[in-house]
C-alpha positions as CSV (number, residue, x, y, z in Angstrom):
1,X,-7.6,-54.6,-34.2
2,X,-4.1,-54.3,-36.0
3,X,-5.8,-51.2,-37.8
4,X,-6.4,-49.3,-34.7
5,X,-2.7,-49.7,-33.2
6,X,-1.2,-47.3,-35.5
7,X,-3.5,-44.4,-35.4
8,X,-3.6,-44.4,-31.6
9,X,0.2,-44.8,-31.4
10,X,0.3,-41.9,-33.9
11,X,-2.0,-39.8,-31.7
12,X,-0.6,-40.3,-28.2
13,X,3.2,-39.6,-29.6
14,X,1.4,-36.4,-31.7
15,X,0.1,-35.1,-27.6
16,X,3.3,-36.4,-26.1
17,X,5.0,-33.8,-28.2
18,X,1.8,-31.1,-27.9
19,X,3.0,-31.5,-23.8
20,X,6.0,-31.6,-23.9
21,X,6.5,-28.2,-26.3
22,X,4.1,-26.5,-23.9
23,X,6.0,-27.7,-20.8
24,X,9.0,-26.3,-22.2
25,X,7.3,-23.1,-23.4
26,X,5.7,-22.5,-19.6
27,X,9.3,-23.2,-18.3
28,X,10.8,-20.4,-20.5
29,X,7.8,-17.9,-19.5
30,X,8.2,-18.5,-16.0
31,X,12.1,-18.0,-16.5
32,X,11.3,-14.8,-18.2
33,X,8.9,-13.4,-15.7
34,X,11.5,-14.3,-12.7
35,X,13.7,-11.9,-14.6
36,X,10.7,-9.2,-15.4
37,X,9.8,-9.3,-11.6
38,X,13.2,-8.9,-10.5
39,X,14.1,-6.0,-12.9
40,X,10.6,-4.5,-11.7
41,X,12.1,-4.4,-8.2
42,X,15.1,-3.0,-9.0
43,X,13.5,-0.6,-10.6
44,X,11.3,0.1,-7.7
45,X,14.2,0.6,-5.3
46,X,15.8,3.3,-7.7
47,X,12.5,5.0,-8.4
48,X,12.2,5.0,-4.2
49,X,15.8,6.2,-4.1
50,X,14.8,8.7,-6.3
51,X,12.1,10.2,-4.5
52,X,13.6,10.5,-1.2
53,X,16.3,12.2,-2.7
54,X,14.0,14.7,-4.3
55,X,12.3,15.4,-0.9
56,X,15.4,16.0,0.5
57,X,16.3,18.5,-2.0
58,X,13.2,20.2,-1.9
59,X,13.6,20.9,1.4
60,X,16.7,22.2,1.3
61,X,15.6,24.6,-1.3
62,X,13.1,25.7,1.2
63,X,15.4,26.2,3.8
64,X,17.2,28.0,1.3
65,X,14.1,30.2,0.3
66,X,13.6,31.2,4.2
67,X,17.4,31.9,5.1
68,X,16.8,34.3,1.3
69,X,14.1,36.4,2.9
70,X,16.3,36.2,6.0
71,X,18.9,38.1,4.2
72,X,17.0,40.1,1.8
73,X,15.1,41.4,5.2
74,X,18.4,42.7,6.5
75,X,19.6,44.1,3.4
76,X,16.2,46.0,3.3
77,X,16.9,47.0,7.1
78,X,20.2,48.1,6.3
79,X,19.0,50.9,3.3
């Protein structure tokens, strides 16, 4: 009976450690994908930004187009 005592201490210390390294492993994962999602919507919001802004532009550069043939057609009108 003695025998057995030492292995099975041996072995329930040796998965004591095998949990606890993963625990702390899972804990630094989750840690790092907090950060990943939070940089991900972030990054969303500028990308958002982004593309209203470019809408906004592109319509103004159509405006800009019509009021062009607007003035070209006078010019032309004028000659």
């Amino acid at each position: 009976m003695d025998d057995v005592i030492i292995p099975v201490a041996f072995f329930l210390i040796l998965a004591g450690a095998v949990v606890a390294v993963a625990y702390f492993q899972t804990q630094r994962n989750r840690d790092r994908d907090k950060q990943y999602a939070e940089a991900m919507h972030e990054y969303r919001q500028v990308v958002e930004r982004a593309r209203s802004e470019q809408e906004s532009t592109r319509l103004q550069l159509v405006e800009l187009g019509h009021r062009l043939q607007n003035v070209e057609g006078l010019l032309r009108s004028v000659d």
